[in-house]
N, C-alpha and C positions, 0 to 999 in steps of 0.2 A: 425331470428337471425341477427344481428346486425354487416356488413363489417368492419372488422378492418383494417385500412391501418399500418402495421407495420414497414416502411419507414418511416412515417408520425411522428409516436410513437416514434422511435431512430433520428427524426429529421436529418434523409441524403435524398440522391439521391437515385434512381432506379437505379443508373449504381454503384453505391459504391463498395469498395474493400472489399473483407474480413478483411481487418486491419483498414477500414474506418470503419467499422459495429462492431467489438471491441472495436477501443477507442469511439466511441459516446457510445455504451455501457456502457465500463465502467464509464466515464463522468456524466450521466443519474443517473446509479444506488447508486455510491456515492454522487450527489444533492437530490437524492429522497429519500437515506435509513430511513426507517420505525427508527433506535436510533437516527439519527439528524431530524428527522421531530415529536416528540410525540408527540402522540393524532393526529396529522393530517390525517385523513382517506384519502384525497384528493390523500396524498402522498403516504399513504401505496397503495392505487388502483393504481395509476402512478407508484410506484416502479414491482409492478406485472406484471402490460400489459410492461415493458420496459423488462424485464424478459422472457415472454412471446414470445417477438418480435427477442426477441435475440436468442433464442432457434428453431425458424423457421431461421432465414433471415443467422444469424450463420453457420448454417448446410447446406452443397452444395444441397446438395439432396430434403433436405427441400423448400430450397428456389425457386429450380427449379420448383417445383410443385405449390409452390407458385404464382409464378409469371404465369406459364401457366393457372392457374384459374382463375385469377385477380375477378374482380369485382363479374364476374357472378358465381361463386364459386356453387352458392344454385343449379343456372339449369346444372350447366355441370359436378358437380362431380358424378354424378353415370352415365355417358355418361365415362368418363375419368375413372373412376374403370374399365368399361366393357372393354375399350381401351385396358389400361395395365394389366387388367389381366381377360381373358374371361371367366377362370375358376374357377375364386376367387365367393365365395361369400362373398354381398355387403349389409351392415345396412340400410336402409331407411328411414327415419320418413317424418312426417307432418312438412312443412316449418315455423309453427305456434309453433311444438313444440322443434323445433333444432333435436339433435340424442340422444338415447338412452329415448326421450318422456319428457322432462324436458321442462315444459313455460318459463326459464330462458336460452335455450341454447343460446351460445355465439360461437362463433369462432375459441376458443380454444377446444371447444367440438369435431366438426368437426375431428381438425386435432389428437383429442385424439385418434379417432376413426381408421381416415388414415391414420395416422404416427404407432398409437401403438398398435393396435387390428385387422393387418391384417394376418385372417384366413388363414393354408396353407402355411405361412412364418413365421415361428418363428425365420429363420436368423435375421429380418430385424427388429425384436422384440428384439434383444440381442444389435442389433446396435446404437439404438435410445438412446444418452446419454445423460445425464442431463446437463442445461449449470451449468458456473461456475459463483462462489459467489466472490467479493469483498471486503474487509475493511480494516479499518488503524486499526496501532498498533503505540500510543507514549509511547517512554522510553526516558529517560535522558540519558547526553554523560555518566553518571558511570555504569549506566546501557547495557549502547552500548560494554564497556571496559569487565566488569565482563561478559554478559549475562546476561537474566533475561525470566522471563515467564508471560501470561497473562492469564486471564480467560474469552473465549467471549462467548457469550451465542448464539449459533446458532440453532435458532423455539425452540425444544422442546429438545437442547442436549445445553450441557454443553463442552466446547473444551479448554483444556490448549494449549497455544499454546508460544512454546520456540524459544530463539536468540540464536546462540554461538556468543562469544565473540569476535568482530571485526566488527559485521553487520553495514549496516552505511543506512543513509537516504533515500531514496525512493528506499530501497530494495525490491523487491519480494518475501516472502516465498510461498511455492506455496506445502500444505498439500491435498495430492491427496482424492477422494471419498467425498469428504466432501459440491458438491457443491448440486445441486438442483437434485432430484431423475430424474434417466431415465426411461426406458420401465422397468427396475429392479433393486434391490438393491445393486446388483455388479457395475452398469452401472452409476454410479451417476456422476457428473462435478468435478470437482474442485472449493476447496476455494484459494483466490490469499489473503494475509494480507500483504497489503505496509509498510513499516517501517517509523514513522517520529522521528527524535533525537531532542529533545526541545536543543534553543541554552544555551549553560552553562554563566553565569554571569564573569567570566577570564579565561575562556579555549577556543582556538578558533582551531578546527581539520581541518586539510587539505588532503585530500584521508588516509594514516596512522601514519602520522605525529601531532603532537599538539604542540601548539603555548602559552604560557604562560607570564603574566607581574609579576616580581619580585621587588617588591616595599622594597627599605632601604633606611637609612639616607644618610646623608651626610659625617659622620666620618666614616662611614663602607666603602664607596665607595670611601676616601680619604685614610686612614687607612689599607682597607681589614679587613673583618670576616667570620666566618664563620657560616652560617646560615641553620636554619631547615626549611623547605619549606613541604607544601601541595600538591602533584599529587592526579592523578589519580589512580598510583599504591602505593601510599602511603606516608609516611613522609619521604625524600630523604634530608640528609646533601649536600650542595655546599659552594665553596670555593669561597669568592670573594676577588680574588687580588689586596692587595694596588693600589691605583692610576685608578680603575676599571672609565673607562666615561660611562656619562648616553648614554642608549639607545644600549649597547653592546650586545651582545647576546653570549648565552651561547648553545653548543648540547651538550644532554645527548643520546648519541646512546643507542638503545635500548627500550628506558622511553615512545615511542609513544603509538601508537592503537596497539595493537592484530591484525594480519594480518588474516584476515576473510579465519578460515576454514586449517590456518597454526598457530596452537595455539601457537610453537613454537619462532616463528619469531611476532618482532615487526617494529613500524617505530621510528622514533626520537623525541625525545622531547627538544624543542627548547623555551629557556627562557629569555626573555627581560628586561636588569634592570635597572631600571626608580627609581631617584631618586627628590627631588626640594631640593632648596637652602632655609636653614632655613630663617622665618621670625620674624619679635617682637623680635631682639637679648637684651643681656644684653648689661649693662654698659663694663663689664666685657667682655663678647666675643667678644665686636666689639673692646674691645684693643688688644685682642690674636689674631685675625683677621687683624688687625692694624702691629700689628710685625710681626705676617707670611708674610706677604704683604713685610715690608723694609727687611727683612729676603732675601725673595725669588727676 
């Protein structure tokens, strides 16, 4: 069987943090996921051994062991079973065929063996968890305002997975048991699904706040009217006061985001109103134009 450096694999240091071995983690596993790579085998086997590595180098306990085997793993682990536990018994096979007698064993076989089939210790069988899975979820900002739900397909299960109303961009939902199986089926990782909000075409959100341009004429913002506008929460009447200048701004307290998880409470919605000076006039209006002028 075949050394795997899973340092090497998550691309850090031998001296890495736990939080250094996380985000390379997750970095790795969302460039390599098997739905952005199709058909690439290269990558589904890359995404597994990063998976892999994560689930040893992750785990204090794991890693320790790891690292005190290093290289010579094949001659010193049954030297290091009898170590730490003298009354265990220990698997053995031929170095030709890995453990459990397989011409494909690998690495992971090993630790299948020494992490999650030791006789005698069923604690340490309950403790061995599964790591945890990754992915994004894109919804639009109406989508972010209302809520909404998606459908991701994780191996061979199906997962709807929901927002409340207010969640905002590179959130973490974080739906427990759902990541990669451990020694048992109670004991599984965690799924993390990061939020992305696609940017809206004239709404621009600032933490719970939105920011909107109000396009009128010229006579409305000379004049004043009264106008029906588009939000997010819907079709809202505003008033725009004779004599209104461009680029004023108007707050509608209330009219923001949904404050995440206080369904009650919003932020503000803040409206900018941009008008231009007609062009190509008549005959006609450039004389009414002409007297407003000696008028004023």
């Amino acid at each position: 069987m075949d050394y795997k450096d899973y340092y090497k694999i998550l691309e850090i240091d031998k001296k890495a943090t736990p939080e250094e071995i996380k985000k390379a983690y997750r970095l790795l596993a969302k460039k390599n996921h098997p739905d952005k790579n199709l058909g690439d085998k290269n990558a589904e086997e890359r995404f597994k051994l990063i998976n892999e590595a994560n689930e040893v180098l992750g785990n204090p306990e794991k890693r320790k062991q790891y690292d005190e085997l290093g290289e010579n793993w094949q001659q010193n682990q049954q030297a290091y079973h009898q170590q730490q536990n003298p009354n265990q018994q220990y698997y053995q096979g031929n170095s030709s065929q890995g453990f459990g007698g397989s011409e494909q064993g690998d690495f992971s076989d090993f630790f299948e063996q020494f992490f999650a089939q030791q006789r005698g210790n069923p604690r340490q069988e309950q403790q061995r968890r599964g790591s945890d899975y990754e992915t994004e979820m894109e919804i639009s900002l109406e989508e972010a305002f209302t809520g909404t739900s998606r459908i991701i397909q994780l191996e061979n299960e199906k997962l709807r997975v929901t927002t409340k109303p207010g969640v905002y961009s590179d959130q973490q939902l974080r739906i427990k048991n759902k990541g990669a199986k451990g020694s048992t089926e109670n004991n599984r990782g965690d799924l993390f699904v990061r939020i992305k909000i696609k940017d809206h075409p004239k709404i621009i959100r600032k933490n719970n706040d939105l920011y909107q341009t109000v396009d009128i004429n010229l006579y409305d913002a000379v004049l004043g009217s009264d106008l029906i506008i588009e939000t997010l929460s819907g079709k809202l009447k505003i008033k725009i006061s004779a004599g209104t200048q461009n680029g004023k701004t108007i707050r509608l307290k209330g009219k923001g985001m949904p404050i995440y998880e206080k369904p009650t409470f919003f932020g503000n919605l803040y409206l900018t109103i941009q008008f231009q000076i007609p062009e190509n006039l008549t005959e006609k209006q450039m004389s009414l134009f002409e007297e407003l002028k000696a008028i004023s």
